[in-house]
C-alpha positions as CSV (number, residue, x, y, z in Angstrom):
1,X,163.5,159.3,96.7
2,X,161.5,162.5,97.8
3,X,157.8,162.3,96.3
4,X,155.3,165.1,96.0
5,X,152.8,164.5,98.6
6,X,150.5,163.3,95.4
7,X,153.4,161.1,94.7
8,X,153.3,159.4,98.3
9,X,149.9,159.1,98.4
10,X,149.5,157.0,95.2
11,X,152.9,154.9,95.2
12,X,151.3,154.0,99.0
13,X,148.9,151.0,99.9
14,X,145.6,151.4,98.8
15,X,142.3,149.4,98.4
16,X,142.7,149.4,94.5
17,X,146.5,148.2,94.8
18,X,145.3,145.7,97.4
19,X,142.4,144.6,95.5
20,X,144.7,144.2,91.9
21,X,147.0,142.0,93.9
22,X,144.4,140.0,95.0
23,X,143.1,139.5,91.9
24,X,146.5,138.9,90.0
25,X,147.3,136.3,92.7
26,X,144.5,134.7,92.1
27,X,145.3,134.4,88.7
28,X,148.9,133.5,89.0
29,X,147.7,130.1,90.9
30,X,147.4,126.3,88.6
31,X,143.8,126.4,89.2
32,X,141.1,127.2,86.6
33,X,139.5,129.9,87.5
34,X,136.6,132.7,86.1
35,X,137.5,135.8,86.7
36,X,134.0,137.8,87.8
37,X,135.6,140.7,89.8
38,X,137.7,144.0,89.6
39,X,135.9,145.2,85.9
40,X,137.4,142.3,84.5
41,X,135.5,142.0,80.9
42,X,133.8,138.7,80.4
43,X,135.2,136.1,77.9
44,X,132.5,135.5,75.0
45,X,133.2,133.3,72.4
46,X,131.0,135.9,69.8
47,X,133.0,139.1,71.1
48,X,136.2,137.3,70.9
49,X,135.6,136.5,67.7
50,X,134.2,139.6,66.1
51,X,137.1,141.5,68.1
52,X,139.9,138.6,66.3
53,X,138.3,139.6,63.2
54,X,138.5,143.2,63.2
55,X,142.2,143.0,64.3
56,X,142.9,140.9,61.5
57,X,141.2,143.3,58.8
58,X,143.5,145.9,61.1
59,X,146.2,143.6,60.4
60,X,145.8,143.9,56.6
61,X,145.9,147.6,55.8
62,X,148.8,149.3,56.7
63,X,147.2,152.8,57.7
64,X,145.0,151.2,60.0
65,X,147.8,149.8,61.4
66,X,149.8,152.8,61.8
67,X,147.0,154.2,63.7
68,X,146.2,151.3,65.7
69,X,149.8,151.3,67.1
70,X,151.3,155.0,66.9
71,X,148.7,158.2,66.4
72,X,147.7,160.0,69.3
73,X,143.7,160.8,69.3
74,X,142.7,164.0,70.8
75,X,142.0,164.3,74.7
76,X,138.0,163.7,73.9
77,X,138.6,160.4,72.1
78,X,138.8,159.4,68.7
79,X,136.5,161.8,66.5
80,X,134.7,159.1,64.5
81,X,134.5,156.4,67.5
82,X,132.7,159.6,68.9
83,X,130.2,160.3,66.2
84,X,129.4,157.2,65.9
85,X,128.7,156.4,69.6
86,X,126.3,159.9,69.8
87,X,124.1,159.4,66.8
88,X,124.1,155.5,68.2
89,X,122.9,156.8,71.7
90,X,120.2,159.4,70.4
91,X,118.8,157.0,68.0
92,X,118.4,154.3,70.6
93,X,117.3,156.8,73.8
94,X,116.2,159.4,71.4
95,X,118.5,161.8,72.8
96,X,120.0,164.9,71.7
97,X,123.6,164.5,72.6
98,X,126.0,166.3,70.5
99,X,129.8,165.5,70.2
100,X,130.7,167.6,73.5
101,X,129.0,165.8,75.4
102,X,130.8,162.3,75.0
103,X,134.9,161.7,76.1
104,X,136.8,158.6,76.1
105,X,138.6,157.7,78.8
106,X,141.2,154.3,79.0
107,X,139.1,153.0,81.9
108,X,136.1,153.9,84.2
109,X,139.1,154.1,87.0
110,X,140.5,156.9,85.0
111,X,137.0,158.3,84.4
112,X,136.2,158.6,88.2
113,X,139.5,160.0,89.2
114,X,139.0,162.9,86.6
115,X,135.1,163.2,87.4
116,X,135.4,163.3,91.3
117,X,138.5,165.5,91.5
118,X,137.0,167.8,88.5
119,X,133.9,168.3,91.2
120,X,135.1,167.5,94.6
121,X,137.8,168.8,96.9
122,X,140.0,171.9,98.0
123,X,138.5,175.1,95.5
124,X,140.0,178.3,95.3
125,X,137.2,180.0,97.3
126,X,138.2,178.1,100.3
127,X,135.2,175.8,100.2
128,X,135.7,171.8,100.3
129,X,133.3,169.6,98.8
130,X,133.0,166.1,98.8
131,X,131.5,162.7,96.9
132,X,128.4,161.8,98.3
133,X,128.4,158.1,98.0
134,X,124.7,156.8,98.7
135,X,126.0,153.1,100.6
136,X,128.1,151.9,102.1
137,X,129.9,149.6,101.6
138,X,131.0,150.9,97.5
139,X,133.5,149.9,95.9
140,X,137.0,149.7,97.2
141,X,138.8,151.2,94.1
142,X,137.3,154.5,95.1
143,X,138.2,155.0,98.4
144,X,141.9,156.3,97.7
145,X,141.1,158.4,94.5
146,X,140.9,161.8,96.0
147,X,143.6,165.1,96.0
148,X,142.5,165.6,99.7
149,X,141.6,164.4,102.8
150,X,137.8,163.7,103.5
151,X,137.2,163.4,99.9
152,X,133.9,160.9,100.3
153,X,130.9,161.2,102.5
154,X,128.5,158.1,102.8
155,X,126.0,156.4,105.0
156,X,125.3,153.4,106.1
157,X,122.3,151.7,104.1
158,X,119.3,149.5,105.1
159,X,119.7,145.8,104.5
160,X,116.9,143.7,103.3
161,X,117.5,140.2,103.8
162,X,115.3,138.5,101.1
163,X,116.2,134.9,101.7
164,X,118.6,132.5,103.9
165,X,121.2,133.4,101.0
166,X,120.4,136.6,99.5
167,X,119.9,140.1,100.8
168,X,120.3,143.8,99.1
169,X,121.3,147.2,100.1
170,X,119.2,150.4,99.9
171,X,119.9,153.9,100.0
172,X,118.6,154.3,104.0
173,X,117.1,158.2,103.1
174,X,116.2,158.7,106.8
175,X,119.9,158.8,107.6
176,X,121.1,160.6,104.2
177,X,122.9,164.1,104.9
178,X,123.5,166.0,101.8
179,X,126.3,168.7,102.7
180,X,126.0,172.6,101.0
């Protein structure tokens, strides 16, 4: 079949791809095993719970239901989820957010690929901009999310080795280039 070249480029290999494989291998296998990478949410016994409960009160009124499982919420996210979640977040950082400044997106993978291509790339002006990552190494799922070609810039950090076993990355600002 002939792809658009933004067809190609995401049906080819990539480190997401390869690091979802990984993972789903991993979890394929007869051992037990805690998942503690690729976003994976964590499995608490509270959460679960409270989250069982709530499906079963969605369980038990039919218009919930209906919404839960076929109506379409605007491109922002669910109005009240929204409203909620501002006055939540100016009463706790005693912010000023209003409803336009909050969207809902199925997945911070989602989010980034909207975010960076919304503010980096190929513009109409001829100019090309691009991510400025502060370390490297960051995390693999990014590396493929771009429209173009030299979509991310980053630098090396500075290492500090704090014992035998643990050590921790920092921006290196010496060797930080920030592009116009």
């Amino acid at each position: 079949m002939d792809f658009s070249k933004f067809g190609k480029k995401f049906g080819a290999n990539s480190g997401i791809t390869s690091l979802m494989d990984d993972l789903g291998d991993a979890l394929s296998g007869e051992s037990e095993m805690i998942m503690m990478g690729g976003g994976n949410p964590a499995h608490i016994p509270q959460v679960q719970a409270s989250l069982n409960e709530r499906l079963r009160d969605i369980l038990q009124s039919p218009k919930e239901f209906e919404s839960l499982i076929g109506t379409y919420d605007p491109p922002q996210g669910n109005i009240a989820f929204i409203r909620e979640l501002k006055s939540l977040l100016n009463a706790e950082f005693g912010w000023q957010l209003s409803a336009e400044n909050i969207a809902l997106t199925n997945g911070s993978q989602s989010a980034f690929f909207m975010l960076f291509n919304l503010l980096a790339g190929d513009f109409e002006s001829g100019k090309n901009k691009q991510i400025q990552l502060p370390l490297t190494p960051e995390y693999i799922g990014y590396s493929d999310s771009g429209l173009t070609e030299n979509f991310f810039h980053a630098n090396k950090p500075s290492i500090e080795t704090i014992d035998s076993e643990t050590f921790k990355y920092h921006i290196d600002f010496d060797r930080l280039t920030i592009a116009d």
